[in-house]
N, C-alpha and C positions, 0 to 999 in steps of 0.2 A: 580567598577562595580561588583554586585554580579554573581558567574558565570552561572547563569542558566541566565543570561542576553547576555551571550558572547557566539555569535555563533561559535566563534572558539575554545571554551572550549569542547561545544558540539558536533564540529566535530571528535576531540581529541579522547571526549567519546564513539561516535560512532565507531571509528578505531578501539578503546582497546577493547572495548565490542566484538565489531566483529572477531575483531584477537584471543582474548584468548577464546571464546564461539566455535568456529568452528575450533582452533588448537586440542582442545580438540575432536571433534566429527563433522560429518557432518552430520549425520544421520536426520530424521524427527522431532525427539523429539531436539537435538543441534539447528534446525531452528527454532524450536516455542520457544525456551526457550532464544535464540538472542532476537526475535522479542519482547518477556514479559520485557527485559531487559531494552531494548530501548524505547518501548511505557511506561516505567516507569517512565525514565526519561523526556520522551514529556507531559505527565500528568503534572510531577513537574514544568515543564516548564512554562508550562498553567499557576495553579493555582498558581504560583509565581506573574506573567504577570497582573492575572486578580486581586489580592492583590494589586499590586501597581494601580490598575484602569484602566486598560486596558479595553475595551468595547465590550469585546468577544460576538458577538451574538448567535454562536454556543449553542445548547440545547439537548440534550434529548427528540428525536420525531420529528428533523427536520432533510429532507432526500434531502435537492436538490440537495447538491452534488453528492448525493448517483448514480448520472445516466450520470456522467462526466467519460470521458475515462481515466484509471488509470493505470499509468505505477511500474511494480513491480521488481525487482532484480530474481534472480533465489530460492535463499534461501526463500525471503519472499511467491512467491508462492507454496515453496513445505512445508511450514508453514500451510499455508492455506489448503493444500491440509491435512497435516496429523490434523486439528481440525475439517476440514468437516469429516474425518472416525471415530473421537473417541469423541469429545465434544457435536457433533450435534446428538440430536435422527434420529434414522434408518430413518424413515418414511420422515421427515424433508429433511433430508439430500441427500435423493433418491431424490426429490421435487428440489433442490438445484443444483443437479447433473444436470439434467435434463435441467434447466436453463442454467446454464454453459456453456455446450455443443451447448444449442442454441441457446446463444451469441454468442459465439465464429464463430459457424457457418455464423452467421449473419455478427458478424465481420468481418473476411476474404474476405469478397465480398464486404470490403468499404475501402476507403481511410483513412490517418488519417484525413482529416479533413471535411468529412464526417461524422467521428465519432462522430466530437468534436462539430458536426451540428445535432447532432442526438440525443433525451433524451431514452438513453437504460437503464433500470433500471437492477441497479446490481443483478448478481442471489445472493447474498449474503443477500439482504433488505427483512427482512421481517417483516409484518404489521409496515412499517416505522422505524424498527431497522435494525442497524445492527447484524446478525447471528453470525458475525466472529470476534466483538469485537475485544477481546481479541486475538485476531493472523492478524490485520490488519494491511498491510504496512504503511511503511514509509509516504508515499504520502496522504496515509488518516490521519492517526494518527498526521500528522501538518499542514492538512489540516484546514483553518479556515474562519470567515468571520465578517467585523465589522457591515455590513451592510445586513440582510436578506431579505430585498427588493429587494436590487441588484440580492440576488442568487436564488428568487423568479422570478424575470424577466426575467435573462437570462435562468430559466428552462421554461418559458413558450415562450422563443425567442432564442432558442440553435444556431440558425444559426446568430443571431445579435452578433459578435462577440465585437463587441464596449462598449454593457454592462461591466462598471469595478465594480467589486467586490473589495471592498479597503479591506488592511489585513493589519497585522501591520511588519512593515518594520523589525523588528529583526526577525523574523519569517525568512521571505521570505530570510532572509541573512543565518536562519540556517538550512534552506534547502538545500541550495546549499554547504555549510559545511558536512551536514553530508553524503549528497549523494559522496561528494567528499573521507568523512574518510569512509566510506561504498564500494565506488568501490577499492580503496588504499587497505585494509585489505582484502578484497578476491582476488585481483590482487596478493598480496605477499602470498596467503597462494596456489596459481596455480587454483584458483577455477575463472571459468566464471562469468562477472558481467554483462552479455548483460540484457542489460532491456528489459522488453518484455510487452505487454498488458497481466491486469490480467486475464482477461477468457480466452486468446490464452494458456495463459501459464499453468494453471489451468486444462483446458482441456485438452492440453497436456500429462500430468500426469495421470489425471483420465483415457486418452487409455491407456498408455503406463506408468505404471510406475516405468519401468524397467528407464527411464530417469534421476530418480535421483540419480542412483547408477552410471551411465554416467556423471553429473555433480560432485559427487563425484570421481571422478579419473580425473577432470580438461577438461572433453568435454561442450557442451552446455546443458543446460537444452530441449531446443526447436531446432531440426534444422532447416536453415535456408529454408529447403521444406514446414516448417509447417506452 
């Protein structure tokens, strides 16, 4: 088995990645540069996948998962947070904020599966892209789909939870790999791995971003008020 086939390889990668990226630094620039590392190797992954014939529907310009509720790490959203201040033009970016905030808002006053019954379009989409590409979590970046119908339907029936979106079964095994070498390596480095929604978490930051120098000394990114 080549190892970009073996999700235990991958989880491996993701621990080392994680452990030697943020031994080194925890700071904003140490999280987006985790995230390039890893979303390097989910690329390779892909384009491995889809070589041997795998039937990735996934494209450039297709957004429906873009409005699913996304749970992120602490790291990955103060990622997010330092490419919305420095990659994203000003103007844009205010535009982004803005949404964020009124997600998040919006969020808090719903259940989780509420959410998961609800098509909230990311503040991050825009004209049908992603803004944050390149600093997007975990959860998006192996996110996938064989069938666009399926993710078609369920974005026009968010509450039909029955719609199944078929993925390809190595995938889904190394998601739950690398989440696992992902919580492992920030658990041993004293750093919090509560997963959190990405706008809650996001916004969080954007008040206060005195929080990530609190997640750096091993408190929460979000506390448990937020």
């Amino acid at each position: 088995m080549h190892e970009l086939e073996d999700p235990t390889a991958t989880g491996r990668f993701v621990f080392d990645v994680t452990a030697s990226t943020l031994k080194s630094g925890t700071d904003v620039d140490s999280c987006r540069s985790l995230i390039s590392k890893a979303d390097a190797r989910f690329e390779t992954t892909f384009d491995h996948l889809r070589k041997l014939g795998a039937a990735i529907a996934c494209k450039s310009g297709c957004s429906f998962c873009c409005h699913l509720r996304v749970t992120v790490a602490p790291h990955e959203a103060i990622a997010l947070f330092g490419y919305l201040r420095s990659e994203i033009p000003a103007s844009l970016a205010q535009e982004i904020e803005q949404r964020i905030l009124a997600n998040a808002e919006q969020i808090a006053h719903m259940t989780q599966e509420q959410h998961w019954s609800t098509n909230l379009r990311c503040a991050f989409l825009v004209d049908g892209s992603c803004s944050a590409y390149r600093a997007r979590p975990m959860a998006c970046a192996l996110h996938h789909s064989l069938d666009v119908g399926a993710c078609k339907q369920l974005y026009e029936n968010p509450s039909n939870h029955s719609v199944g979106v078929r993925r390809l079964a190595v995938i889904e095994r190394t998601k739950a790999a690398t989440q696992a070498g992902m919580r492992q390596a920030l658990a041993g480095l004293g750093l919090s791995d509560e997963p959190m929604e990405l706008h809650t978490a996001v916004a969080a930051v954007l008040r206060e971003p005195s929080l990530i120098e609190e997640w750096r000394s091993g408190g929460p990114l979000v506390k448990p008020a937020e």
